[in-house]
C-alpha positions in Angstrom: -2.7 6.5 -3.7 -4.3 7.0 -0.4 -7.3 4.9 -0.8 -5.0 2.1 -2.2 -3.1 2.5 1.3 -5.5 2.2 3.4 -6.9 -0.9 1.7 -3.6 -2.4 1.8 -2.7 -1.0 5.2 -5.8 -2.8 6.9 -4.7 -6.1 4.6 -1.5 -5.9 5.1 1.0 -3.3 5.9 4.1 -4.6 4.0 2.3 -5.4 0.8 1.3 -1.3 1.1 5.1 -0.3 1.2 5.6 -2.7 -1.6 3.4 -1.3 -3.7 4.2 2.3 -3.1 7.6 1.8 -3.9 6.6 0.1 -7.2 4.3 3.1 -8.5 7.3 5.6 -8.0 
């Protein structure tokens, strides 16, 4: 998921941590 974080990241950084805690 590093593509899908960096998308988020420059969107928004908390919506990344969300998400990465949803996949695991």
């Amino acid at each position: 998921a590093q593509y899908h974080r960096a998308a988020h990241a420059l969107r928004s950084r908390k919506l990344d941590k969300l998400y990465e805690a949803c996949r695991y």
